[in-house]
C-alpha positions as CSV (number, residue, x, y, z in Angstrom):
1,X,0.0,0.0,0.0
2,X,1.4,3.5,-1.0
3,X,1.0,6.0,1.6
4,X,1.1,9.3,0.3
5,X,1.9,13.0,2.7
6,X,-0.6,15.7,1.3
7,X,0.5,18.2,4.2
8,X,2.7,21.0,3.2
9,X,6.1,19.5,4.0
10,X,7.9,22.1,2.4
11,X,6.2,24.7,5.1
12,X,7.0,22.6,8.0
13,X,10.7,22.2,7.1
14,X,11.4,26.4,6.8
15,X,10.1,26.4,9.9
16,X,12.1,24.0,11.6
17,X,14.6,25.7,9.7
18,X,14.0,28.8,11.2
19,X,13.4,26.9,14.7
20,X,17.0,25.5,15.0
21,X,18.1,29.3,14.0
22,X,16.8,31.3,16.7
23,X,17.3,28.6,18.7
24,X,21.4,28.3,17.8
25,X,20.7,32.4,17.7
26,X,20.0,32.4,21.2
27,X,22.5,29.9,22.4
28,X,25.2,32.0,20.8
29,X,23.8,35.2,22.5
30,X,23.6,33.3,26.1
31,X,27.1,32.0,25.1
32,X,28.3,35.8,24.4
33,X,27.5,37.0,27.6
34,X,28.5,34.3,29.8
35,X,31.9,34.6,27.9
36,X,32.0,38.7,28.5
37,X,30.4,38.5,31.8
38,X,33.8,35.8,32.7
39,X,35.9,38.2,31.1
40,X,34.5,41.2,32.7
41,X,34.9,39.2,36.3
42,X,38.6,38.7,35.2
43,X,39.4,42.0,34.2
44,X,37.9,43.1,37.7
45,X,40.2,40.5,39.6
46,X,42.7,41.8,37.4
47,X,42.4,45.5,38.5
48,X,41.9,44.8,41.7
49,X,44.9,42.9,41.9
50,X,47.4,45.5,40.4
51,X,45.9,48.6,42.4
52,X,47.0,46.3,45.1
53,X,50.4,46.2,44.2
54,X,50.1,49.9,42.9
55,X,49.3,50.6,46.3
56,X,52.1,48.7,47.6
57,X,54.4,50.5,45.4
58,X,53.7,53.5,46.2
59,X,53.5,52.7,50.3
60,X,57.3,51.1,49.6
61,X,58.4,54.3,47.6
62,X,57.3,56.7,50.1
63,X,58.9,54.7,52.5
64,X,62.2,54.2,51.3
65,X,61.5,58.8,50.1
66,X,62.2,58.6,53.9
67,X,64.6,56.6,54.5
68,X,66.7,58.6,51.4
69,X,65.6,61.7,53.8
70,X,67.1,60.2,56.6
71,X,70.0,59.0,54.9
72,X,70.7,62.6,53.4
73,X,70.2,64.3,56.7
74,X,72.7,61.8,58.4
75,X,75.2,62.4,55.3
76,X,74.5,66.3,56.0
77,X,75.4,65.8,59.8
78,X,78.6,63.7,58.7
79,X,79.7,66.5,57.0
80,X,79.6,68.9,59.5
81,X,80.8,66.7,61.9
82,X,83.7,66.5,59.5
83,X,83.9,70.0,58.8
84,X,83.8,70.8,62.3
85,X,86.6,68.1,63.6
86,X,88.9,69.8,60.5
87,X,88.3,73.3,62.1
88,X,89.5,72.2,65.1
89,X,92.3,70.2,63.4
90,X,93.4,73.6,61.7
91,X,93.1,74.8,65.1
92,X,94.9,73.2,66.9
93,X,98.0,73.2,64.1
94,X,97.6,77.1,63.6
95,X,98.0,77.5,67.3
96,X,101.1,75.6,67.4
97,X,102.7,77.2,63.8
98,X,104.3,80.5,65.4
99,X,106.2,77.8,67.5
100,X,107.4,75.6,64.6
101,X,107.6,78.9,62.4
102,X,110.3,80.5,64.8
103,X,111.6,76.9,65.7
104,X,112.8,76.6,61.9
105,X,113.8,80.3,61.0
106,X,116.0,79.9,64.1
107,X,117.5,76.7,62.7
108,X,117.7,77.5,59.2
109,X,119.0,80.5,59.3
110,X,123.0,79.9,59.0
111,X,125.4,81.9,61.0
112,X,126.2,86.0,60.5
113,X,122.0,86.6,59.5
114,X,120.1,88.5,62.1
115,X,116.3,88.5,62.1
116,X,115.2,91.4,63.1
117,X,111.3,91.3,62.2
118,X,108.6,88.8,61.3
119,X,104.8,89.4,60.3
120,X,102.7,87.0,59.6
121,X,99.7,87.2,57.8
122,X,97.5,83.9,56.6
123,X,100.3,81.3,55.5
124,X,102.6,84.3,54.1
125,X,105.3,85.0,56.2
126,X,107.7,88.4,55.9
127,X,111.1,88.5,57.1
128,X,113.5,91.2,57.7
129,X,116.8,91.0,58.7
130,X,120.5,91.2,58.6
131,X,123.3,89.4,56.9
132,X,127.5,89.6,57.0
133,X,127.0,88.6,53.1
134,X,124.9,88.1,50.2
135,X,125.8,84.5,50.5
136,X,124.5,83.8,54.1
137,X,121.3,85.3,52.6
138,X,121.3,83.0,49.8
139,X,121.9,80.0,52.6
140,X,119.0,80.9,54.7
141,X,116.6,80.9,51.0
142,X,117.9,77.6,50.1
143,X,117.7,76.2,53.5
144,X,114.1,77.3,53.2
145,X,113.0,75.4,50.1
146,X,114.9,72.4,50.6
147,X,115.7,71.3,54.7
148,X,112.6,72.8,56.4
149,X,109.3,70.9,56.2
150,X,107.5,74.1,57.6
151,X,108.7,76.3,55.2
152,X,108.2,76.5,51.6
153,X,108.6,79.3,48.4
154,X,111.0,81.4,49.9
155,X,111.3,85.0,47.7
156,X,113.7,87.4,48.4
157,X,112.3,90.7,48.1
158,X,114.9,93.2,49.0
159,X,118.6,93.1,49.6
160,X,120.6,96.4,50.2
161,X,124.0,97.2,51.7
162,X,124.1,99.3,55.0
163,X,126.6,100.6,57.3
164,X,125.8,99.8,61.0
165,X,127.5,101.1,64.0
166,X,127.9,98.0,66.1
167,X,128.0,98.4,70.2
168,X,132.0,99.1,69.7
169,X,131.1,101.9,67.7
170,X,132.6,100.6,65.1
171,X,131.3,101.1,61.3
172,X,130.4,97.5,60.0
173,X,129.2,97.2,56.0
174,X,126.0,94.8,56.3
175,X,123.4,93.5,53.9
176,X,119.8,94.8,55.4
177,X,117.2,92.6,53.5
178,X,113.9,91.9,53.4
179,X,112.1,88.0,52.4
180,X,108.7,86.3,52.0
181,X,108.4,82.4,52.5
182,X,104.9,80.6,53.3
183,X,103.8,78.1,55.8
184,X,103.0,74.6,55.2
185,X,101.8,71.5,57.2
186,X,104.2,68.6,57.2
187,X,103.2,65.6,55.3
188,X,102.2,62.6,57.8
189,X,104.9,59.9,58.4
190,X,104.9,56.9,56.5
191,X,103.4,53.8,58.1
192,X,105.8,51.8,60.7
193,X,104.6,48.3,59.1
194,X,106.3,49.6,55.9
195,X,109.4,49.9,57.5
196,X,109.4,47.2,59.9
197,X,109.1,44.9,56.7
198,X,112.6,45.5,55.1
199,X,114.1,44.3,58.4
200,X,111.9,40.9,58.6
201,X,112.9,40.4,54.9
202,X,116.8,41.1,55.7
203,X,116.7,38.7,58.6
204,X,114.9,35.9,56.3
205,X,117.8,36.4,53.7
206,X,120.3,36.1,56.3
207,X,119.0,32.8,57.8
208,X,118.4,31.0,54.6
């Protein structure tokens, strides 16, 4: 027996067609806003998780702002402790340089030159004086640059001869003259260890 379909098939197809596309329609759509309502929740963890550590940045930076405060203040105070322990440094040695300055014009200056004044003013020191001869004044000048570790720059400024009446009354033909040498600040002594090494070595030789 042939059984034959007289409804309109064609009809009922579109619209199981159309059915299935609203229906995968609406999947799709439920699909897109699970997927941006996910994404939405991550990029909120997300943001919420680095203004966290924005936050913590900025609570470490001004925290170590203050500790480079601190740290500048205590450099600041370790200068002027510094500067303060060189004043009195220069202090102390510039209240015991008129002692070294007439200890070493005393022993520099060679026999037959007279000193008769000194001024000192900063680290320049004048000198006026008499000599027997031109070369005792050329002595005490080299004496000054070369043996005295107080003394450097010695400058003659004015040499002239004279005729002085000495307590004998006699007439005498000196050299009045007239100088300029500065102060310095010996050099520290080398270490003793230094030293003490060259004899340990010596000894060594020796005994092998």
């Amino acid at each position: 027996m042939i059984l034959i379909n007289l409804l309109p098939h064609r009809e009922e197809k579109r619209r199981q067609r159309k059915r299935a596309f609203f229906a995968g329609l609406g999947a799709s759509a439920v699909a897109g806003v699970a997927i941006v309502g996910l994404w939405y929740t991550v990029l909120q963890q997300m943001t919420a998780a680095q203004n966290s550590r924005n936050e913590f940045l900025v609570a470490e930076i001004k925290r170590l702002e203050a500790q480079i405060k601190d740290i500048a203040t205590l450099r600041a105070e370790i200068e002027a402790l510094k500067a303060r322990q060189k004043a009195v440094e220069d202090l102390q040695t510039d209240r015991n340089t008129p002692v070294h300055l007439l200890n070493e014009l005393v022993k520099q200056a060679p026999e037959g030159v007279y000193l008769t004044a000194i001024r000192q003013r900063g680290r320049v020191v004048s000198v006026n004086g008499i000599a027997q001869t031109n070369e005792r004044v050329s002595e005490l000048l080299r004496n000054a640059l070369y043996n005295s570790p107080w003394l450097e720059r010695p400058e003659l400024v004015e040499i002239k001869a004279s005729n002085v009446t000495t307590a004998t009354r006699d007439q005498r033909r000196l050299f009045e003259f007239s100088m300029r040498v500065s102060i310095k600040r010996p050099q520290a002594p080398a270490p003793a260890p230094a030293a003490s090494a060259a004899p340990a070595k010596a000894a060594v030789a020796k005994s092998s």
